[in-house]
C-alpha positions, 0 to 999 in steps of 0.5 A, a space after each residue: 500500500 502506497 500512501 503519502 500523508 499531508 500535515 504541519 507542524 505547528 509551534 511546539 513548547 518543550 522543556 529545557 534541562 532547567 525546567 524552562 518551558 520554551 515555546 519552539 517552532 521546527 520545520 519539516 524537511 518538506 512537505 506531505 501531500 498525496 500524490 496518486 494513483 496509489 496502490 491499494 489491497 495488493 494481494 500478491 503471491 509473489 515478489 511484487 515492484 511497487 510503483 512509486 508516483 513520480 515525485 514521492 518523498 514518503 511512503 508508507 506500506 502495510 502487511 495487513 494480513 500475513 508477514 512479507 519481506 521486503 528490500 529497498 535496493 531495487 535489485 535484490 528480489 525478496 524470496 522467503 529467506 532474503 529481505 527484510 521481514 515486515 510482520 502481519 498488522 505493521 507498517 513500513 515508512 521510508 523517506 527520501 
């Protein structure tokens, strides 16, 4: 699943090492908006590419059923023993 979330950030107070509260506005690296299509309850059987939108900076995938595995490279395919596990019921986040 393939999904782009939007949001700000709004001004935040923290507290420093005295106890001072401290009223703080940080910025995002870049903005979040959807960007489609996107890829829905994929049901695969077998090592899948995702397309990415043209554009993405953020995406999120989900195992929603069963454990899959799952690699980032773009050139090793995932097999029952290669990749990395992304277990029933998680999601992955990637970014850049």
């Amino acid at each position: 699943m393939l999904l782009a979330c939007a949001g700000a950030l709004d001004a935040q107070t923290y507290t420093d090492r005295q106890g001072t509260p401290v009223q703080s506005t940080a910025t995002i690296p870049y903005d979040y908006w959807p960007l489609g299509p996107g890829q829905h309850n994929l049901a695969p059987t077998s090592a899948t590419a995702l397309t990415v939108a043209t554009g993405a900076r953020f995406m999120r995938v989900c195992a929603s059923t069963a454990t899959v595995r799952y690699t980032t490279d773009g050139m090793t395919t995932p097999t029952s023993s290669t990749g990395e596990p992304l277990f029933a019921g998680s999601c992955l986040e990637c970014r850049g």
